[in-house]
N, CA, C and O of each residue as an XYZ file, in Angstrom:
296
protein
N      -1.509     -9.258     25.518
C      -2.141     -7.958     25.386
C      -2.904     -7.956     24.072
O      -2.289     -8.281     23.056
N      -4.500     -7.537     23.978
C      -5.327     -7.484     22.784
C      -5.753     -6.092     23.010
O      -6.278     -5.945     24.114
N      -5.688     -5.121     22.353
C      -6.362     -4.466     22.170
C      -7.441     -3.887     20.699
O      -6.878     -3.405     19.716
N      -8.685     -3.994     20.735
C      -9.436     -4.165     19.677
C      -9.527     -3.166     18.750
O      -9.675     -3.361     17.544
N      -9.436     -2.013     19.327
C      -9.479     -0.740     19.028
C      -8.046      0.060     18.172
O      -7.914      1.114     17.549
N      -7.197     -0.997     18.517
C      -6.127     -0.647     17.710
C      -5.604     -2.204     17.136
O      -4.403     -2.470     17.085
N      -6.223     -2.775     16.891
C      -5.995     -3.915     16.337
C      -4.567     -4.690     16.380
O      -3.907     -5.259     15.510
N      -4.361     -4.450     17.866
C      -2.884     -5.177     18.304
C      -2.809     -5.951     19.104
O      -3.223     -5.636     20.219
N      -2.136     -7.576     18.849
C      -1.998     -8.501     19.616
C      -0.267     -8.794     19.842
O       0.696     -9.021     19.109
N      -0.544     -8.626     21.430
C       1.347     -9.050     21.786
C       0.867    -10.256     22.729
O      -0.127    -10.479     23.420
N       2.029    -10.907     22.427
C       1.921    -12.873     23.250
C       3.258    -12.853     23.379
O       4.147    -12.516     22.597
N       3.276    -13.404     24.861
C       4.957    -13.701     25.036
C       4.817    -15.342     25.805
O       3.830    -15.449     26.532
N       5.476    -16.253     25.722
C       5.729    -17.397     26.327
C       7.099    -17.548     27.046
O       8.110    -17.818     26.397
N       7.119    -17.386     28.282
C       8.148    -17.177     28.855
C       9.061    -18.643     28.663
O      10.254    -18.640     28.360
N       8.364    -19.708     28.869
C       9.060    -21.570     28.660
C       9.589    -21.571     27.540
O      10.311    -22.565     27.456
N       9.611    -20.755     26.303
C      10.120    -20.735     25.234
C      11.189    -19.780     25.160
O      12.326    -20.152     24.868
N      10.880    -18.416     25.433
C      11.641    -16.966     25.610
C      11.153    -16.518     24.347
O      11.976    -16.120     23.523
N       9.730    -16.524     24.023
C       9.186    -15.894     22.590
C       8.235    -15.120     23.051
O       7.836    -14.839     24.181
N       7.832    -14.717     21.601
C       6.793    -13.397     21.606
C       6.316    -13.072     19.992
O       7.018    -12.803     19.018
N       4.856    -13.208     20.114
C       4.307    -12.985     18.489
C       3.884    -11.328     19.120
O       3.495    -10.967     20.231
N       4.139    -10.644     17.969
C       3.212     -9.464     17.907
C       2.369     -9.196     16.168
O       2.995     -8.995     15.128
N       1.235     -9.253     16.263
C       0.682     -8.861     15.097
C      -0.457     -7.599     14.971
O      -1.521     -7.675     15.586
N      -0.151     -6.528     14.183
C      -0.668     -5.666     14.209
C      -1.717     -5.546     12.718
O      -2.089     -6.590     12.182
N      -2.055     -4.416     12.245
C      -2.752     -4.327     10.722
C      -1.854     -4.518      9.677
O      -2.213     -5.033      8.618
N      -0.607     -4.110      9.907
C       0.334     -4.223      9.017
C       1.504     -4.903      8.687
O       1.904     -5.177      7.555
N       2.433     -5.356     10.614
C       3.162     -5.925     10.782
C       2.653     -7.592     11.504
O       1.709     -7.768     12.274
N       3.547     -8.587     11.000
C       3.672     -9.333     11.789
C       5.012     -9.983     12.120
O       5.844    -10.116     11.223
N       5.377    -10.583     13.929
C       6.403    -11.010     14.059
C       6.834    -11.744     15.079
O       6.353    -11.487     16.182
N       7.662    -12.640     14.982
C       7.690    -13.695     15.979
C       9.423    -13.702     15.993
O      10.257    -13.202     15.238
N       9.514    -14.479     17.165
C      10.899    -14.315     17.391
C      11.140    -15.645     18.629
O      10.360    -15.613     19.580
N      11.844    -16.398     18.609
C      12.609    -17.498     20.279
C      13.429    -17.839     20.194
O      13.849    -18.336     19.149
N      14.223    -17.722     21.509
C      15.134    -17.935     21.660
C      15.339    -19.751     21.879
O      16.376    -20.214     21.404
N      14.513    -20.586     22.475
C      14.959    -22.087     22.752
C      14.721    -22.576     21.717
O      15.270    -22.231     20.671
N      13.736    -23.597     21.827
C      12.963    -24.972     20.763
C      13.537    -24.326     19.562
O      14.724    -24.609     19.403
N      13.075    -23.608     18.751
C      13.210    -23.305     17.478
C      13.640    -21.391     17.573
O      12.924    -20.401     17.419
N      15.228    -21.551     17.915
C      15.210    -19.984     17.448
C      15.268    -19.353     16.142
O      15.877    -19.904     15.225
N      14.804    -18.475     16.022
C      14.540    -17.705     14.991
C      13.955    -16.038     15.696
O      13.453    -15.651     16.751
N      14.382    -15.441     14.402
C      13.541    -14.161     14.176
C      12.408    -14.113     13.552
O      12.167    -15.319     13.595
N      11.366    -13.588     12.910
C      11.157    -13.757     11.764
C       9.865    -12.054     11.791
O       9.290    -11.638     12.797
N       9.796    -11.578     10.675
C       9.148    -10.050     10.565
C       8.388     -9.784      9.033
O       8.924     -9.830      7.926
N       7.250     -9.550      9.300
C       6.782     -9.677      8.111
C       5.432     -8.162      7.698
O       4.486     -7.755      8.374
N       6.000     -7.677      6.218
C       5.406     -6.680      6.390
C       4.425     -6.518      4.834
O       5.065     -6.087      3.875
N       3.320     -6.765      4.661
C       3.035     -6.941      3.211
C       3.862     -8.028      2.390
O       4.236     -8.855      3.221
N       4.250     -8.340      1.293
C       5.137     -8.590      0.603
C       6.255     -8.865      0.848
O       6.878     -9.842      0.435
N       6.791     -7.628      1.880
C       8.097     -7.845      2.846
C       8.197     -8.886      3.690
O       7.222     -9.159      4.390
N       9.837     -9.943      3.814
C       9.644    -10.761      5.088
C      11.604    -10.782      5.105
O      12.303    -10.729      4.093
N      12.062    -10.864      6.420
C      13.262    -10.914      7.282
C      13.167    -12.358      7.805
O      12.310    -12.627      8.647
N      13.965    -13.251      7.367
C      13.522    -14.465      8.677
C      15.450    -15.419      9.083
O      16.330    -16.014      8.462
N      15.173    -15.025     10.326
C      16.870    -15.633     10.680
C      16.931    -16.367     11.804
O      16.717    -15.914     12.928
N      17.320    -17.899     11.460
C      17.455    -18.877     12.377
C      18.065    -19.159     13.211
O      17.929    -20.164     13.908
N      19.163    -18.004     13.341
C      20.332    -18.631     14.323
C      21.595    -18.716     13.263
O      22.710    -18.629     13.778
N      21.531    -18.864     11.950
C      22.296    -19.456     10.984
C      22.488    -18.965      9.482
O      23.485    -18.877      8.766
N      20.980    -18.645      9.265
C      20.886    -18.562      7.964
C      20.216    -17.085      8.012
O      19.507    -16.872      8.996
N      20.351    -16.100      7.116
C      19.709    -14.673      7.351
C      18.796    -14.827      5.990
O      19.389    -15.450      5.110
N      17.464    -14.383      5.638
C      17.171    -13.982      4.248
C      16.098    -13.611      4.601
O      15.394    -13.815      5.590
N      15.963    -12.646      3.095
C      14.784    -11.489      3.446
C      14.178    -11.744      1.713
O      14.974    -11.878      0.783
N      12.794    -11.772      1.538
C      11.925    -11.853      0.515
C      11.430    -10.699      0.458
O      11.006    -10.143      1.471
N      11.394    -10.026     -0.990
C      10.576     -9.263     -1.272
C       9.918     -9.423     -2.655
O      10.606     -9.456     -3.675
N       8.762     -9.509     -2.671
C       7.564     -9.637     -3.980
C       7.801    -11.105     -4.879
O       7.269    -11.293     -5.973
N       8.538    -11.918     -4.318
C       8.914    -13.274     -4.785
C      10.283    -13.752     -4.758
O      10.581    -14.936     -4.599
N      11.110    -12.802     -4.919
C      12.488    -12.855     -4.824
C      13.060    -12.957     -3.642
O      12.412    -12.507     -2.698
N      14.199    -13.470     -3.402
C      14.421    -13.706     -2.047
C      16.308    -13.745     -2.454
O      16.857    -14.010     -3.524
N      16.834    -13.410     -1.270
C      18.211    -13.245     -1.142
C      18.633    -13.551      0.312
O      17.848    -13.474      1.257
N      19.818    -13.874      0.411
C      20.280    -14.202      2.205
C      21.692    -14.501      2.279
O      22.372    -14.642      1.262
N      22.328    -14.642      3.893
C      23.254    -15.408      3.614
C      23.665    -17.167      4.344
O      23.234    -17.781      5.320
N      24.141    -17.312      3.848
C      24.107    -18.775      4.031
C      24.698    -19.070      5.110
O      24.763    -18.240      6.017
N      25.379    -20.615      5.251
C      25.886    -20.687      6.997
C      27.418    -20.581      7.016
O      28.151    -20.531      8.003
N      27.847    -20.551      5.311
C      28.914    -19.828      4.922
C      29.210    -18.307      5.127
O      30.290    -17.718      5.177
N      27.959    -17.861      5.227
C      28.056    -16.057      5.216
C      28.409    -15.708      3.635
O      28.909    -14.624      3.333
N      28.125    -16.653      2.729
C      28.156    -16.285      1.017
C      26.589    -15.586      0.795
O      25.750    -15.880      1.646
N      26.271    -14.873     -0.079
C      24.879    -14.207     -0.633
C      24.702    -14.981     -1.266
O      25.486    -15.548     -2.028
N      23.478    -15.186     -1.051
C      22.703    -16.629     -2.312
C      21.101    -15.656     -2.583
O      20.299    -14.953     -1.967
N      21.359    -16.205     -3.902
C      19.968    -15.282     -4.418
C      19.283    -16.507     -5.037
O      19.828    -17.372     -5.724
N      17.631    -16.410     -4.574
C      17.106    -17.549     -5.258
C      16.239    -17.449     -6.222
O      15.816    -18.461     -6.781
């Protein structure tokens, strides 16, 4: 789905079980097979989780948790 007028693109690949959506502000991808992950990104802002590892960046800094489930700040 493109629509120009609102400057929104949704893509889904069913052989994968993914889907990018990118709008003016947001972008985000997500699959479930080959390479799962989440991942969401908003300005500066980003969420990205593999299956394993959770961490979210903001303005350079970044924090998450590990495959321990410990908080690691980098």
């Amino acid at each position: 789905i493109h629509r120009l007028d609102n400057n929104i693109t949704l893509s889904t690949n069913p052989d994968n079980y993914s889907y990018s959506l990118t709008t003016p502000e947001i972008h985000s991808t997500a699959a479930l097979k080959h390479t799962p992950h989440l991942f969401v990104r908003r300005a500066t802002q980003r969420v990205h989780f593999n299956g394993c590892c959770f961490l979210v960046r903001y303005d350079g800094n970044s924090a998450g948790l590990d495959d321990n489930n410990f908080l690691r700040v980098y």
